[in-house]
C-alpha positions in Angstrom: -41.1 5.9 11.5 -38.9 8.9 9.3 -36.2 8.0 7.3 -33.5 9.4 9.2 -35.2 6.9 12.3 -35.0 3.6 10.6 -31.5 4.4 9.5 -30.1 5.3 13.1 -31.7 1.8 13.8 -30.6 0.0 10.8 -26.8 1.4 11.9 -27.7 0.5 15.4 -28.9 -3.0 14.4 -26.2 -3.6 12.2 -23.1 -2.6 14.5 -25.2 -4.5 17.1 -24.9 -8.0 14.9 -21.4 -7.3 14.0 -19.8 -7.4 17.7 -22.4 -10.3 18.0 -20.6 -12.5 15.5 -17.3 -11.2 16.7 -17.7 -12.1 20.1 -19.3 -15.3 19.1 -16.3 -16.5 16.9 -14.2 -16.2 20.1 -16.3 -19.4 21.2 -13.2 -21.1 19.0 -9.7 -21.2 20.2 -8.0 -19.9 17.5 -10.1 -16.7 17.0 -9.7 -16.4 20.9 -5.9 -16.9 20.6 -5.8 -14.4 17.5 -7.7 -12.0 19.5 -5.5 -12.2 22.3 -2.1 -11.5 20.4 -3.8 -8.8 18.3 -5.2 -6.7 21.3 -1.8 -7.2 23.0 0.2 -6.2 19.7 -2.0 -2.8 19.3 -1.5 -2.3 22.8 2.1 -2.9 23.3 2.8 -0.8 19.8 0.5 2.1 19.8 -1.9 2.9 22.6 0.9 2.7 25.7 3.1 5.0 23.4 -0.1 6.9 23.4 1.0 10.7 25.0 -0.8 14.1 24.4 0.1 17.1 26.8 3.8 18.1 27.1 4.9 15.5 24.0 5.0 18.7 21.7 7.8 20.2 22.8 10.6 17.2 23.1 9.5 16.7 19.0 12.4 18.6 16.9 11.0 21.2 14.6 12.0 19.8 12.0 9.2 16.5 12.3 6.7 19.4 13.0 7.4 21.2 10.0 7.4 18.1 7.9 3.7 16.4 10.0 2.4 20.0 8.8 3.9 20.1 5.6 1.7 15.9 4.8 -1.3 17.3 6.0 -1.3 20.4 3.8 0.0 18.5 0.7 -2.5 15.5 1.1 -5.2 18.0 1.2 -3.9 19.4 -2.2 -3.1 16.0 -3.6 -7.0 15.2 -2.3 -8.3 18.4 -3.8 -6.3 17.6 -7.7 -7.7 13.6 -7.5 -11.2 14.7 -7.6 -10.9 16.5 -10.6 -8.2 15.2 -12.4 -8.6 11.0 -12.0 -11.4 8.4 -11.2 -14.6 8.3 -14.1 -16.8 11.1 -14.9 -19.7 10.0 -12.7 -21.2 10.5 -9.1 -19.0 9.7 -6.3 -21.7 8.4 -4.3 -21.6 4.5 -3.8 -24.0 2.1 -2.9 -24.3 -1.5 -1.3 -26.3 -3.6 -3.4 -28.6 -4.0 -0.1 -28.9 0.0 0.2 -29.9 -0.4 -3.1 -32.5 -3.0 -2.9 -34.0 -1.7 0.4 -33.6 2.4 -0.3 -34.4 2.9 -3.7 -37.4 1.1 -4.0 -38.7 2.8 -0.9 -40.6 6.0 -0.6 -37.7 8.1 -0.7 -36.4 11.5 -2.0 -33.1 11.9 -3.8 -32.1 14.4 -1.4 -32.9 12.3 1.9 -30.2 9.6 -0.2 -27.8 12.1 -0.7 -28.0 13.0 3.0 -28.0 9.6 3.7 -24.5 9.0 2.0 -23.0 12.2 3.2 -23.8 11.1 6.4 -21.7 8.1 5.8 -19.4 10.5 4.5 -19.3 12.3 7.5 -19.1 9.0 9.7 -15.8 7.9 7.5 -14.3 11.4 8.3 -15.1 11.0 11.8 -13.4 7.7 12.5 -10.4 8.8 10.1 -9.6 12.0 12.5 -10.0 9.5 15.5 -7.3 7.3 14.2 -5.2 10.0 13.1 -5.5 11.9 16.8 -4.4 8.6 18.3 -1.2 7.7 16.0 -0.2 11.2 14.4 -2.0 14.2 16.8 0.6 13.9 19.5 3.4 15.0 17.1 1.9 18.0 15.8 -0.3 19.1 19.0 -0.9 19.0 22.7 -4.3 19.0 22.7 -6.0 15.9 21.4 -9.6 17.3 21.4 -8.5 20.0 19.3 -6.7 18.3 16.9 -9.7 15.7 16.2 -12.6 18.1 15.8 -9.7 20.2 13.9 -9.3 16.6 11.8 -12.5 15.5 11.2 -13.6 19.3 10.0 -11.0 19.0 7.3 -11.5 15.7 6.2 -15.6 16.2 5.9 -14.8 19.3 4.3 -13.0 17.2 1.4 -15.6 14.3 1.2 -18.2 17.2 0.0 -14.9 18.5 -1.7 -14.8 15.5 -3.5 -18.4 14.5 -3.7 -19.4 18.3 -5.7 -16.5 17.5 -8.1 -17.7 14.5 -9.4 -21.2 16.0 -9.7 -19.5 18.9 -11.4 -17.8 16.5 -13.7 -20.7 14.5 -14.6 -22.0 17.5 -15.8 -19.3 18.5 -18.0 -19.2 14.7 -19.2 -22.8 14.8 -20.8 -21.3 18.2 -22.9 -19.1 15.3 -24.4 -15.5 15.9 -25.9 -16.4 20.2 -25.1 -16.4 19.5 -21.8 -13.8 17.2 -21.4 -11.3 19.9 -23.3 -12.7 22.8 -20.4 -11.8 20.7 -17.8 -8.5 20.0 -18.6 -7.6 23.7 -19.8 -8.8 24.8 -16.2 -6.4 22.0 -14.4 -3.8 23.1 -17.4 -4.1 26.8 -16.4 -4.2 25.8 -12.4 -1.2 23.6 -12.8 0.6 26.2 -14.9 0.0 28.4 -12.0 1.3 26.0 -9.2 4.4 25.2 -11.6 5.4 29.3 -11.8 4.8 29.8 -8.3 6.6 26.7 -7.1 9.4 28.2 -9.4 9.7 31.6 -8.2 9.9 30.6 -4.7 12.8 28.3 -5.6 14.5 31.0 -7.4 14.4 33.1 -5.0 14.9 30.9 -2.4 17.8 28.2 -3.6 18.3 24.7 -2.5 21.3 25.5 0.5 24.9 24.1 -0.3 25.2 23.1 3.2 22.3 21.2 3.7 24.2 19.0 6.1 24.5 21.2 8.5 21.8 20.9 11.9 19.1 23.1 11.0 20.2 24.5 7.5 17.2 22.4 5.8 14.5 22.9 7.5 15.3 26.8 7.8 14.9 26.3 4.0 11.9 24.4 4.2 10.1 27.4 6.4 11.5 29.8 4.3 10.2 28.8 1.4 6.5 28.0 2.3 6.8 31.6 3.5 7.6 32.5 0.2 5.3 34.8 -1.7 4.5 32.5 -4.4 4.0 29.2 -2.5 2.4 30.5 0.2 -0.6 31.8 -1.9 -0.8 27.9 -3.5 -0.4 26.4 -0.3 -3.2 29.2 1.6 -6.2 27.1 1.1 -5.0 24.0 2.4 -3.0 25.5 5.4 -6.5 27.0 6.4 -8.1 24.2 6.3 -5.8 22.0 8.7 -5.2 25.1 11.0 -7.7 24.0 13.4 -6.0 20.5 13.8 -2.6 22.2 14.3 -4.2 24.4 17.2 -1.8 24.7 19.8 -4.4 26.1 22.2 -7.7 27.2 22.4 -7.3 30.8 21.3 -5.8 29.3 18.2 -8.6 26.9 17.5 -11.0 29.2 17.9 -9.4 31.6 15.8 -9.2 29.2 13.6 -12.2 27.8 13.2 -14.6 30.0 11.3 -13.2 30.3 8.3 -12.8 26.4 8.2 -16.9 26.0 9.4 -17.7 28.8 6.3 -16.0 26.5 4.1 -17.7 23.1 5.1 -21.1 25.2 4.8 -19.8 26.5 1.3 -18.9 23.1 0.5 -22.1 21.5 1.1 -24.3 24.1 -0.5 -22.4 23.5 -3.6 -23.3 20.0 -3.2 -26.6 21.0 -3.1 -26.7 22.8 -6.4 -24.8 20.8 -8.2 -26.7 17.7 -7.4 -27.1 15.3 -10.3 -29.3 11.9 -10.7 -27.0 9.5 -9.1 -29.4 6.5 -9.1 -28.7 4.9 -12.4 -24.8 4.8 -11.6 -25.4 3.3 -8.3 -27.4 0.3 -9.4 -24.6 0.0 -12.3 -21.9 0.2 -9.7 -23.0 -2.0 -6.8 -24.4 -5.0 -9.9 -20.6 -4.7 -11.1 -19.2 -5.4 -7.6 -21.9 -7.7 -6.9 -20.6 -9.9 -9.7 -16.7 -9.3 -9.3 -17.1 -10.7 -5.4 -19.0 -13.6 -7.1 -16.1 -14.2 -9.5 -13.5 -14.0 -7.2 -15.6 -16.3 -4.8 -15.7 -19.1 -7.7 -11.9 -19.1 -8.3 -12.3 -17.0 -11.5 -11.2 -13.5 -12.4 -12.7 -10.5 -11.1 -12.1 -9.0 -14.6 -12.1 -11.8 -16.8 -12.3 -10.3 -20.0 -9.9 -7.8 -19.4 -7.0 -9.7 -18.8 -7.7 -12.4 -21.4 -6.5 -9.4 -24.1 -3.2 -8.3 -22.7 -0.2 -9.9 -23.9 1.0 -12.8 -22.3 4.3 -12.9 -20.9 5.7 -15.4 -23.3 4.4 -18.0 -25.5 3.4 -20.8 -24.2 4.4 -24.1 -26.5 1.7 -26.9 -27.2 4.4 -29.8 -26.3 6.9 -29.4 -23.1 6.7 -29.4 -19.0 3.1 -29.2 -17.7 4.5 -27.4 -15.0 5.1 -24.1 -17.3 1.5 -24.2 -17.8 0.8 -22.8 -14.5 3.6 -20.8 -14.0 2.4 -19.0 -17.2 -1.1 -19.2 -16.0 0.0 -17.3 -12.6 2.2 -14.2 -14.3 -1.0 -13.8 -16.5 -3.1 -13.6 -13.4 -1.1 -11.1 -11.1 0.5 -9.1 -14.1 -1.4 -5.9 -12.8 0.1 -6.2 -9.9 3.4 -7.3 -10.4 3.9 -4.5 -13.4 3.0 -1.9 -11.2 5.4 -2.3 -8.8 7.9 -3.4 -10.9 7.3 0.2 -12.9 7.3 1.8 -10.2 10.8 0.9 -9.0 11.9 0.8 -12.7 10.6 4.5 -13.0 12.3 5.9 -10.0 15.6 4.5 -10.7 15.7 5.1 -14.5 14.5 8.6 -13.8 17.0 9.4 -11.0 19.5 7.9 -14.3 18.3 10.3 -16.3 18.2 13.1 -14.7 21.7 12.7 -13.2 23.0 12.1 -16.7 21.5 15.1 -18.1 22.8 17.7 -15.3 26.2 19.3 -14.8 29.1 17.1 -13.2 28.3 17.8 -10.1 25.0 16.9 -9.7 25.0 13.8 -11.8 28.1 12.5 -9.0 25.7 13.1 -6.3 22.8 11.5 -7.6 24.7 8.5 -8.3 25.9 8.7 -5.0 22.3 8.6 -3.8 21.1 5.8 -6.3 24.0 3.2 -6.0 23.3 2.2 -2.1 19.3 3.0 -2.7 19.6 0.0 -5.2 21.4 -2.0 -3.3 19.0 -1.2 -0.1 15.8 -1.9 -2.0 16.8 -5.2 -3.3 18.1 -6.8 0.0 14.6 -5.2 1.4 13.1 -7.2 -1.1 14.4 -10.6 0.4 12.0 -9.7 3.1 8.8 -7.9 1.8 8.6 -9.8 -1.5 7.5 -13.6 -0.4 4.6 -11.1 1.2 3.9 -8.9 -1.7 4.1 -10.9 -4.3 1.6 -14.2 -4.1 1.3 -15.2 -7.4 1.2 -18.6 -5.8 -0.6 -21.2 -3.7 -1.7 -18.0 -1.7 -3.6 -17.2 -4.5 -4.8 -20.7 -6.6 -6.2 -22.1 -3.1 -9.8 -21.3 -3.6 -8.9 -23.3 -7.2 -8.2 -26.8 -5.0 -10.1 -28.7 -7.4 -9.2 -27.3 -10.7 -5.4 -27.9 -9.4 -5.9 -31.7 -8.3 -7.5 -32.2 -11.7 -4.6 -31.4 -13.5 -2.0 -34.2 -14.6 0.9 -33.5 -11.8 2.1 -34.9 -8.9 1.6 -32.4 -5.7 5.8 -31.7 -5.7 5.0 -30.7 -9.6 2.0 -28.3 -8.3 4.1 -26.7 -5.9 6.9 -26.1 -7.5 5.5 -24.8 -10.4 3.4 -22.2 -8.1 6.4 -21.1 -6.5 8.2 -20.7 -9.8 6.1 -17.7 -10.7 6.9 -15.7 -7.5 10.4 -16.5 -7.3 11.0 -15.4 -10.8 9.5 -12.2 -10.7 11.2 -11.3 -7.2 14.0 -12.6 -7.9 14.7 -11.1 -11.9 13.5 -7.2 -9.4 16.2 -8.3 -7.2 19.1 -8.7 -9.9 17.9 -5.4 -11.4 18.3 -3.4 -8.5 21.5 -4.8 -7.8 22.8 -4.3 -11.5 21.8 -0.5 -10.9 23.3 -0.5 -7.7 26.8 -1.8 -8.5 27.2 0.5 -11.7 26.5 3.4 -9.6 29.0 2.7 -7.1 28.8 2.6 -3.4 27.8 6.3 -2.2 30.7 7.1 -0.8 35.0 7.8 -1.6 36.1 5.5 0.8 38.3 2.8 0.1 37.1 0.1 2.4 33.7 0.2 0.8 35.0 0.2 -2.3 37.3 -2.8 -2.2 33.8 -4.5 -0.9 31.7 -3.1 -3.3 31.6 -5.2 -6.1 32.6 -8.8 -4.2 29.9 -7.9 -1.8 27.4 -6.9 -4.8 28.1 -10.2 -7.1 27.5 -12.1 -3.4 24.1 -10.9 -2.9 23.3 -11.2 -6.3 24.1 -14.6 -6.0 22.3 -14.9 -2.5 19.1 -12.7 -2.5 17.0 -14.6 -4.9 17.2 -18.0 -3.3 16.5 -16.5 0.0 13.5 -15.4 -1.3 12.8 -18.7 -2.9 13.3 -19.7 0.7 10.7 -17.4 2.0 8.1 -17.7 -0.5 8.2 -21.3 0.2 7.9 -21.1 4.2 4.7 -18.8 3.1 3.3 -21.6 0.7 3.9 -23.8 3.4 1.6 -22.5 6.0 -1.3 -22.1 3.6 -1.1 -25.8 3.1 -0.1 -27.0 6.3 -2.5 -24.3 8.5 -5.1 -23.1 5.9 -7.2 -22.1 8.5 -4.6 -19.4 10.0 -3.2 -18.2 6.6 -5.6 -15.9 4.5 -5.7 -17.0 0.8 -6.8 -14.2 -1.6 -10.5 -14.7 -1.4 -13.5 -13.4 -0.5 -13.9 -13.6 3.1 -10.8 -13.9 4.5 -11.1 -12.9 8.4 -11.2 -9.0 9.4 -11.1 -8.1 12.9 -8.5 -8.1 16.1 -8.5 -11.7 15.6 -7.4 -11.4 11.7 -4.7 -9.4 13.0 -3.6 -11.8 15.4 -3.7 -14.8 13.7 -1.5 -13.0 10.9 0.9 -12.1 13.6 1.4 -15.6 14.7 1.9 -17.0 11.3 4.3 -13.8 10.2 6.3 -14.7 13.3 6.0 -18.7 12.6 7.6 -17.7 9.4 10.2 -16.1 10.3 11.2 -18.3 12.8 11.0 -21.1 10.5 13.3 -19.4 7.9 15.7 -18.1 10.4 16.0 -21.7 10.9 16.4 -22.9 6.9 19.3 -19.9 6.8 21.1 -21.4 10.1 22.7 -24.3 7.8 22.8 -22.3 4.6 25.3 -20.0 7.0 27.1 -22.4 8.4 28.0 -23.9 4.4 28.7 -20.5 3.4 31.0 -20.1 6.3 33.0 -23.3 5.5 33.3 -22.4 1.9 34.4 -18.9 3.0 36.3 -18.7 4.9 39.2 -20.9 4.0 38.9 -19.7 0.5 39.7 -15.8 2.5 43.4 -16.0 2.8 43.8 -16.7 -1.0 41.2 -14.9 -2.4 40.2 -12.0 0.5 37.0 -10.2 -0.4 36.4 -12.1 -3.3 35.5 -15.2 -1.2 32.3 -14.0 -0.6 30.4 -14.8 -3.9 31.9 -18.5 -3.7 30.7 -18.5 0.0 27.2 -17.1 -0.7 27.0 -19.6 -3.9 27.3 -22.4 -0.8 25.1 -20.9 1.0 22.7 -20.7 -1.9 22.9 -24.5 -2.9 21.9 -25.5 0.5 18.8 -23.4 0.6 17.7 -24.3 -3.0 18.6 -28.3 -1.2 16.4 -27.3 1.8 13.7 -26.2 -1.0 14.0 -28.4 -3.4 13.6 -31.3 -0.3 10.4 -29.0 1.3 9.0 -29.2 -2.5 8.6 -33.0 -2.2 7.4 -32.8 1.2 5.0 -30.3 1.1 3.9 -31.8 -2.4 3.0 -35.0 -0.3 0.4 -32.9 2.0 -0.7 -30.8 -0.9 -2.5 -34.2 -2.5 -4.1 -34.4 1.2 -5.1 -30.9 1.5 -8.5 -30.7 1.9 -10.0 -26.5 3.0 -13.6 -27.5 3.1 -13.8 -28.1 6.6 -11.5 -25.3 8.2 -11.7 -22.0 6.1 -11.1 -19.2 7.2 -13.9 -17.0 8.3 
């Protein structure tokens, strides 16, 4: 048997076992239940919206303009990642069973670099398939077209991506002479971009009207028509032309010069081919050991963390519960500091920049970042319990090590909540301070009489209603462990992953709608007898009632769910 025969079969084989075991685990009700409400969500939310033929025309230009406009600039932000971040190595990644069974075996380098590209290839294909079924009917009529179109462009930057990394390893082993060519040639090519990006906006200047129907996205056309841009934006647009075919003339048109560059692309893959083997094997033993880490309850990166600095110092005497709540913002500090930096960055940049313009622009801007604060923390109250699960979510797999300490179950959980609710809740109150110095968007005196007793409410509000929701989340993982992946290896993939996530997300929800029901109805009777004295400045003393009763309602959940935390027992029901 060739090469390229056992690996059809191995594919074959192995696709083969997988909808084995998926159909198997069906055999239990609550995969089969999971399955049901997953098929039906997909169904009812994507594939019966699902139109192609005639759908092109009742989209505005405008969402045209913009679906072309993300294609073209993901191909270019593609094109800049694969020589600008990631390590100076091969791209090509293993599984540690490709390892043991291919490289051992009586096979060429090339064969296992045709192997992986045809991988490559396989990613690309079901990538354009997806993208033809939930973004081809707003930016063509013909769904054939736009997936061969798709996957053309999408293969073409996996070898795009692929030769660059080869091309980088080689400029790696020149050392620190490399390194400096590399980045002059991206300094020179950005330099480029920058000037041309300028001129066009020079000669083509942000509209004062911009609120007028149509005004921006005639600006928008004319400027990627624009001299300059248009030659930076050139290669990309002709490699998504074929997936924005309107008809067959077009695509065919179209197509050669996208088919020269795919053939271009993998000949230079060809010739700049470099040993790959050795960084492989080093790849697939590191992930080998990280999924063995995370499997034992430890720390993917153990070492790594161990050297940051912690997030306060943590006394030899006091409350054992601060132990873990230090222990948790150690753990998830990654995470939690990139997205707090990332709001931090785009608000105290939008600061800046307003500051430093003219009058004008800085009373706009502020205009803009007042309600955006505002918006993004009350959105917060809603995405954060999920987001952020530096919490039982996470310590689960660590059942053991957590019973062993010297706490009562109420301490346990309230000490893993603690970390969450902190973080969210110190994000919320910084968005909100931003918010209310900036003002409310708009010069009308309504809002602004509401503005700042409306502001002080939520601030007042938002944080225990996420103390609410984090602990309706910590709740399911200990009452329904089973349904509620913990951050482990091996949670459950599939249509019956999805499913069972649906059911507890909706659980939730209906459990918290619940909790705010008397919070309300306390905020109301504080409120609103307080209005006729005070007016708009009732509301912080009415969302303070409503507060107290959902810290009650937590505080009393704590002890229960601290009860049934000492009970918990995972080893018989985890999830698959």
């Amino acid at each position: 048997m060739s090469f390229s025969s056992a690996v059809v079969f191995l594919w074959l084989a192995s696709s083969r076992n997988r909808l084995r075991l998926q159909l198997q685990r069906l055999r239990r009700p609550r995969y089969l239940v999971g399955a049901l409400v997953g098929l039906g969500y997909v169904y009812s939310i994507f594939l019966r919206r699902l139109e192609f033929g005639g759908t092109l025309s009742n989209v505005p230009p405008g969402v045209r303009l913009f679906a072309e406009l993300s294609l073209v600039v993901s191909a270019l932000v593609t094109v800049f990642s694969a020589w600008a971040l990631g390590p100076d190595r091969p791209s090509l990644t293993f599984t540690e069973s490709e390892v043991v069974q291919l490289f051992p075996a009586p096979v060429t380098r090339r064969s296992l670099l045709h192997y992986k590209l045809a991988r490559g290839l396989m990613g690309a294909g079901a990538g354009a398939l997806f993208a033809s079924l939930f973004v081809g009917r707003l930016v063509s009529p013909a769904p054939g077209f736009f997936f061969l179109g798709a996957f053309l462009s999408l293969g073409t930057l996996y070898l795009h991506s692929t030769a660059a990394s080869f091309m980088r390893t080689r400029w790696g082993e020149w050392g620190t002479r490399g390194l400096v060519a590399r980045w002059v040639a991206l300094g020179c090519v950005l330099a480029a971009v920058g000037l041309a990006v300028y001129s066009s906006l020079e000669a083509h200047p942000f509209p004062r009207t911009v609120g007028t129907p149509g005004v921006l996205r005639n600006w928008v056309q004319s400027l990627v028509e624009a001299p300059g841009l248009s030659a930076v934006l050139w290669p990309a647009r002709l490699l998504v032309a074929p997936a924005l075919a309107r008809d067959a003339s077009d695509f065919l048109s179209a197509l050669p010069p996208v088919l020269v560059l795919a053939l271009a692309h993998y000949v230079w893959v060809r010739l700049a081919e470099v040993p790959f083997e050795e960084s492989a094997v080093t790849q697939a033993e590191t992930r080998t050991r990280e999924r063995a880490q995370r499997a034992s309850g430890g720390s993917a990166r153990g070492g790594a963390l161990a050297s940051r600095k912690a997030p306060f110092r943590l006394s030899a005497r006091g409350r054992p519960e601060v132990a873990l709540i230090w222990k948790n913002l150690i753990t998830r500090r990654r995470m939690t500091g990139g997205v707090v930096s990332v709001l931090a960055s785009l608000l105290l940049g939008c600061a800046i920049v307003a500051m430093m313009g003219e009058s004008r622009f800085f009373t706009d801007t502020r205009r803009v970042l007042g309600p955006l604060g505002v918006s993004l923390a009350a959105m917060m109250a809603v995405v954060g319990p999920s987001v952020f699960r530096m919490d039982l979510r996470m310590d689960l797999p660590k059942l053991d090590l957590l019973r062993a300490l010297p706490l009562a179950g109420w301490q346990v959980v309230g000490a893993e909540l603690a970390a969450s609710a902190l973080v969210v809740g110190a994000l919320q109150l910084g968005l909100l301070t931003v918010g209310l110095l900036c003002g409310p968007g708009a010069e009308d005196p309504w809002l602004a009489t509401w503005w700042w007793p409306g502001g002080v409410a939520l601030a007042v509000l938002l944080p225990t209603v996420s103390l609410a929701g984090l602990f309706v989340q910590n709740a399911a993982v200990v009452l329904f462990p089973a349904w509620v992946p913990a951050d482990r290896t091996g949670s459950a993939r599939g249509i019956e992953a999805l499913g069972q996530r649906l059911l507890t997300l909706v659980g939730s929800l209906v459990v918290s709608l619940v909790g705010l029901l008397p919070a309300a109805l306390a905020g109301a009777v504080v409120g609103f007898p307080l209005w006729s004295s005070l007016e708009v400045w009732a509301l912080p003393l009415g969302a303070a009632a409503a507060s107290a009763v959902l810290a009650g309602e937590v505080g009393l959940g704590v002890l229960t769910l601290g009860r049934a935390f000492e009970h918990l027992d995972v080893s018989e029901d985890r999830p698959e």
